[in-house]
C-alpha positions in Angstrom: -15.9 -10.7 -28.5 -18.4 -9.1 -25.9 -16.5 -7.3 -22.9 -18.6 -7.5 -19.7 -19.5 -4.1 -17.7 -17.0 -3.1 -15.4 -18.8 -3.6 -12.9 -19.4 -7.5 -13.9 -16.0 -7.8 -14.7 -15.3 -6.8 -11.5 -17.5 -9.1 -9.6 -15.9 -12.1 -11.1 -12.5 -11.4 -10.4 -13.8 -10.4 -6.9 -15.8 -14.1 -6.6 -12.5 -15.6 -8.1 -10.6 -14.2 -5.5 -12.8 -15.9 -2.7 -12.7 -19.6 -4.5 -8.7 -18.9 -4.0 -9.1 -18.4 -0.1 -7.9 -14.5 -0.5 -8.9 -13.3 2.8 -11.5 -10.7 3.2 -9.4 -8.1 4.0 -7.4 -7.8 1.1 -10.5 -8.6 -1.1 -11.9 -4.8 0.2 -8.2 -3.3 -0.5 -8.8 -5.0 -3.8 -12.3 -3.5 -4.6 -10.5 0.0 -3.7 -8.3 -0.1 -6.0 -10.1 -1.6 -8.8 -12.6 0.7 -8.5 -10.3 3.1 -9.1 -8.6 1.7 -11.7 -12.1 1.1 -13.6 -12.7 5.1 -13.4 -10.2 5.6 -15.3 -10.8 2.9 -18.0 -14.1 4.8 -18.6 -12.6 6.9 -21.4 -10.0 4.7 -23.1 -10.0 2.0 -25.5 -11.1 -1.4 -24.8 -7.3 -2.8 -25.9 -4.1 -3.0 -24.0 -2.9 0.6 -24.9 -5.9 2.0 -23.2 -5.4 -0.3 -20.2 -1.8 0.7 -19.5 -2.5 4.2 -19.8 -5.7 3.6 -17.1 -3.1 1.9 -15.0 -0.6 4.3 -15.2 -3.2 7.0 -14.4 -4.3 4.9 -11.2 -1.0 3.8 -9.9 0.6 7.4 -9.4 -2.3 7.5 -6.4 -1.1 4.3 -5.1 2.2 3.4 -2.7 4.3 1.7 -5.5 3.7 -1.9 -4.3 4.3 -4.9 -6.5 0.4 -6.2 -5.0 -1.3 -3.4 -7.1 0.9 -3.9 -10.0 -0.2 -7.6 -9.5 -3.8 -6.9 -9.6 -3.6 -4.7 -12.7 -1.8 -7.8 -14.3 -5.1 -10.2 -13.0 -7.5 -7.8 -14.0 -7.1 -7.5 -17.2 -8.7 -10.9 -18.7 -11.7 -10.1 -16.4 -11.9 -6.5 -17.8 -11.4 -7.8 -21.6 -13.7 -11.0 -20.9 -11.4 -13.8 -21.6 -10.7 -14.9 -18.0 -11.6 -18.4 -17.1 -13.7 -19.4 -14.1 -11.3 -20.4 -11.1 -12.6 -24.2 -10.6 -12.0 -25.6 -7.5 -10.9 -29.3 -8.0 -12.8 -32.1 -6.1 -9.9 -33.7 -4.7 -6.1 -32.4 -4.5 -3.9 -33.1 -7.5 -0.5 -34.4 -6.4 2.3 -32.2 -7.6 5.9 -33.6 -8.1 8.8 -32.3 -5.7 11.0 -30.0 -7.4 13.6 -30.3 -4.7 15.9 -32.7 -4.5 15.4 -35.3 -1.9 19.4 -35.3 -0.7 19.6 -31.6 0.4 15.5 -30.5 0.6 15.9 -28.8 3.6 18.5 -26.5 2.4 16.6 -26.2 -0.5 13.6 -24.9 1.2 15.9 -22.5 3.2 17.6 -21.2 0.3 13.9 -20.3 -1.7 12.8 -18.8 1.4 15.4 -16.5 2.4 15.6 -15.6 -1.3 11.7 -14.8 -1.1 12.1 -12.8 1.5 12.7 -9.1 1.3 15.7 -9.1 3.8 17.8 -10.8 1.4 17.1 -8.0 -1.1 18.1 -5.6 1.0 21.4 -3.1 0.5 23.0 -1.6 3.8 22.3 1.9 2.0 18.6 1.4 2.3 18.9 -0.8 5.8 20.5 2.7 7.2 18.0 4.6 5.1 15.1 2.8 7.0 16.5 3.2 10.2 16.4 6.9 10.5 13.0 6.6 9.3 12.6 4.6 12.3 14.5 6.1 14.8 12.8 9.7 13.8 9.6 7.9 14.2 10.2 6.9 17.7 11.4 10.2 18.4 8.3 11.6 17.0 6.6 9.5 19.6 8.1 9.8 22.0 8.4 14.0 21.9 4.3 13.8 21.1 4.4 11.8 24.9 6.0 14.6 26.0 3.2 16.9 25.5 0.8 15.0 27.4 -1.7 13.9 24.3 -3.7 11.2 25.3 -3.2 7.6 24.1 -5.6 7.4 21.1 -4.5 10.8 19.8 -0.5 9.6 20.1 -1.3 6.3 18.1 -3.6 8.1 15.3 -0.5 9.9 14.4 2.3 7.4 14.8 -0.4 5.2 13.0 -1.0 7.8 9.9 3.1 8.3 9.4 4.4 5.1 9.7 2.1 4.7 6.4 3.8 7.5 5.1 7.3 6.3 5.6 6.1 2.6 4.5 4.9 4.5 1.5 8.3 6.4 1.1 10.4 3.3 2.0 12.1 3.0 -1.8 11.8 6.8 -2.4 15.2 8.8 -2.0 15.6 11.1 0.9 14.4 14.6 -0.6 11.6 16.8 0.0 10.4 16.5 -3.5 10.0 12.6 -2.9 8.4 13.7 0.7 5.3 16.1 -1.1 5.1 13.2 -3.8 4.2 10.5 -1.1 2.5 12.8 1.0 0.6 12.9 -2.0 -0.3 9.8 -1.9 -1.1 9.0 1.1 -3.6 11.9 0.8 -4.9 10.0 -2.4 -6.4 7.3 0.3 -8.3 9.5 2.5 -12.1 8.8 2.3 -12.4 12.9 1.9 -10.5 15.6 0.7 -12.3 17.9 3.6 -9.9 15.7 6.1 -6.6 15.9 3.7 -5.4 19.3 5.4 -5.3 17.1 9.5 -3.0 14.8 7.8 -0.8 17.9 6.2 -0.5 19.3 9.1 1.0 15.6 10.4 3.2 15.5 7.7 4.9 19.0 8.2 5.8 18.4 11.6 6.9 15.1 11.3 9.3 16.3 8.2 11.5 18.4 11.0 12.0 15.1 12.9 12.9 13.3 9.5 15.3 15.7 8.4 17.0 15.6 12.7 16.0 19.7 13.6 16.7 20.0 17.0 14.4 22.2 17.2 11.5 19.7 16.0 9.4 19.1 19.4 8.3 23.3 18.9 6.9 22.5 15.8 4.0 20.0 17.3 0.6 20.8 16.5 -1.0 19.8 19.7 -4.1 21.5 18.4 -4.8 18.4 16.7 -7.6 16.4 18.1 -8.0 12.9 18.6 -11.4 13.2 16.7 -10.1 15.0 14.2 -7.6 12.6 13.7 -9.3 9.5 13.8 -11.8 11.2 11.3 -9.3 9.8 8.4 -9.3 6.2 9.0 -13.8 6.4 8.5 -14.6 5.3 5.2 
């Protein structure tokens, strides 16, 4: 068997993705992370051992989402060169109901709400994510306070509600705060920006863990260009 270059195998997952109506968007998230993934399958064997231990490498740099997890699934055909083509059928194939007739509408309402994250959640981690929220409106509302303009209020509202989303499973400690502050910074175009986002993340952590005394620890020095800086590729 000949494996394609990564950087074919990569192409044709990418043009796959397109024939499937994946939107552009999450194609360029996609290119990210395989891109990643692919430097670390430089060094390892061309088997599934060295592919989980690439993954493994690439996903502690990642927010532990089931998407990325999904994409190192999909990749690996492409990377081994044994995935086949996406065709695109000439006409739609009829596919049989699986519901019954008598009750589909319940049917349909009992898939979705089971696909649906809210009926996975527990009331620990409902109250869990409300702090997160609450503290993040306080955050905003505190940063209003100080007079900041607009742009530079939303930059950082913008740049730790990532943080939380990446934190959202993690359990409430600081060691689980410096690992997905970690990875957060693991996104940044440039490790010259990584210490404006630091400096985000250590006042935000006094509104996260409710010190009153957590509107003197803003760092109003922070400038708008500064932080918009980290969302340029």
């Amino acid at each position: 068997m000949t494996c394609p270059t990564p950087e074919a195998a990569l192409d044709q997952y990418l043009d796959d993705l397109k024939l499937r109506g994946v939107t552009n968007k999450q194609i360029t998230t996609t290119r990210h992370f395989l891109r990643h993934l692919l430097s670390h399958l430089r060094d390892v064997t061309h088997d599934g051992q060295g592919y989980r231990a690439g993954a493994d490498v690439t996903l502690r740099n990642f927010p532990e989402e089931d998407q990325f997890r999904t994409l190192i699934r999909e990749f690996f055909p492409y990377w081994r060169g044994e995935a086949i083509p996406v065709v695109i059928p000439t006409a739609p194939i009829a596919q049989p109901s699986v519901i019954p007739t008598g009750d589909s509408n319940l049917a349909r309402a009992l898939a979705s709400m089971q696909a649906d994250p809210w009926s996975q959640a527990t009331l620990q981690k409902l109250e869990l994510h409300a702090h997160q929220f609450r503290s993040l409106q306080r955050y905003g509302e505190e940063l209003n306070k100080l007079g900041l303009e607009e742009a530079n209020v939303q930059a950082r509202t913008r740049l730790i509600k990532l943080l939380l989303y990446t934190m959202r499973d993690s359990n409430p400690n600081t060691e689980s705060y410096r690992t997905c502050v970690d990875q957060v910074l693991a996104l940044l175009p440039s490790q010259d920006r990584w210490h404006v986002f630091v400096s985000l993340a250590r006042e935000f952590f006094y509104f996260l863990a409710s010190d009153q005394d957590a509107p003197n620890k803003l760092q109003k020095q922070l400038s708008t260009t500064d932080l918009q800086s980290l969302f340029m590729a």
